[in-house]
C-alpha positions, 0 to 999 in steps of 0.5 A: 072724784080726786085722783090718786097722787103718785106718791100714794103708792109709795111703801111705808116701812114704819120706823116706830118713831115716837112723836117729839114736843116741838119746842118753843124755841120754834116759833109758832103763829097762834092761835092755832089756825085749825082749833079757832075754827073748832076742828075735832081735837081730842080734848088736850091733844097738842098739834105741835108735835112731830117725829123725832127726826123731823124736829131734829131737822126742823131745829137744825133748819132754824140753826141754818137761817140764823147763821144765813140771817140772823133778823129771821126765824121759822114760823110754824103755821100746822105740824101733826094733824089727827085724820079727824081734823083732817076730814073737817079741814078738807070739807070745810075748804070745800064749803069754804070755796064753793061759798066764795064761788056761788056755788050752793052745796045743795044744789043738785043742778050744780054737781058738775061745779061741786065736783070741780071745787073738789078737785081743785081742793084735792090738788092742795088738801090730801084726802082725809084717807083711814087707808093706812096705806095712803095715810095724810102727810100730816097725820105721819107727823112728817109734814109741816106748814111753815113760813118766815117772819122777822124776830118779832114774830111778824110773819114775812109777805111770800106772795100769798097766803098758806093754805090759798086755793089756787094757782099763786101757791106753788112755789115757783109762782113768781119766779118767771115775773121775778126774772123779767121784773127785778126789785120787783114785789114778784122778785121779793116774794121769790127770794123769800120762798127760795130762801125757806126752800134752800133751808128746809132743803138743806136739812133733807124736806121736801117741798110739796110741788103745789104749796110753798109752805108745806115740807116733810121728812120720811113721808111717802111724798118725801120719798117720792120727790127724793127718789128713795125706796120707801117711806118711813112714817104712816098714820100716828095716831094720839088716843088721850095721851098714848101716841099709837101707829097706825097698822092694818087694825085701823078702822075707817 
């Protein structure tokens, strides 16, 4: 069973902040990571998307790391994320580790194993939650998953891969090698994680305490790590074209 973050509890105020095109002065990896792998978006529904005040700090943070080094640039990897997609991604990542590890989903004699698989993928992936008091951070238009690469698109080596299981994805994974060993590979993967943390931080993300690539803006884990009273962002939902909010008419 996956425990309830602390930051779940967190109130949200919905600000009523319209989700932005995020434009193509960011860059971006493509394709996509989650339609190549036929996740359930709505048929022209566009994943680069983000609240108004997020893109405006994200913008901002590419003006940041320019100014600090003018060979890199942000790369985005994920932005908004409809709860649909959500679900595939977390069971997928299930089925995913359980295959890397042996473990056969319909293997009853194996619960025990499942479950922790389930577990370990919680720590990383939000439960894909319809409760709008517990919305995704992705699904707020809050969160984004990001990295650096050079001017040619060439996404940066930071020590591990975004969305890996497992222990090397937190932030400070290296940073106990780096100090011990410098010019070190430890130490340049270090640097370059600080680097996009300094960054985004500058402009007011958060940083997920368990994954290096993962920031937001208004969502209730930012308010939790940034001590403020509540959230500003729930669920924001894309039917067709029309961006709605998410409120207590939300079905599961």
């Amino acid at each position: 069973m996956i425990m309830m973050r602390p930051w779940n509890n967190i109130k949200i105020n919905e600000c009523n902040e319209p989700l932005i095109a995020i434009p193509k002065s960011i860059y971006r990896l493509t394709p996509h990571p989650y339609m190549s792998l036929g996740a359930p978006y709505i048929t022209g529904a566009d994943p680069w998307i983000l609240r108004r005040s997020v893109l405006k700090r994200l913008i901002r943070a590419q003006h940041y790391l320019f100014e600090i080094n003018p060979q890199l640039q942000l790369a985005l990897f994920d932005a908004w994320r409809p709860i649909s997609v959500q679900k595939f991604m977390f069971n997928y990542t299930i089925q995913e580790t359980c295959k890397s590890k042996g473990i056969d989903l319909n293997d009853l004699s194996v619960n025990g194993g499942i479950n922790d698989v389930i577990e370990e993928v919680g720590r990383f992936w939000a439960k894909p939650s319809y409760d709008p008091l517990t919305p995704p951070p992705h699904s707020t238009g809050a969160a984004i998953d990001l990295t650096l690469a050079d001017m040619t698109g060439k996404p940066l080596d930071l020590g591990g891969e975004i969305d890996f299981i497992g222990p090397e994805s937190s932030p400070d994974f290296y940073k106990q090698d780096s100090i011990k060993m410098p010019y070190s590979k430890q130490q340049v993967f270090q640097n370059r994680r600080s680097l996009l943390f300094s960054v985004m931080e500058q402009v007011g993300f958060a940083q997920h305490p368990n994954e290096w690539w993962h920031f937001s803006y208004g969502d209730q884990l930012w308010s939790w790590l940034s001590k403020k009273g509540n959230a500003i962002y729930g669920a924001a939902l894309e039917e067709s074209k029309d961006i709605t909010l998410s409120g207590p008419s939300l079905v599961t």
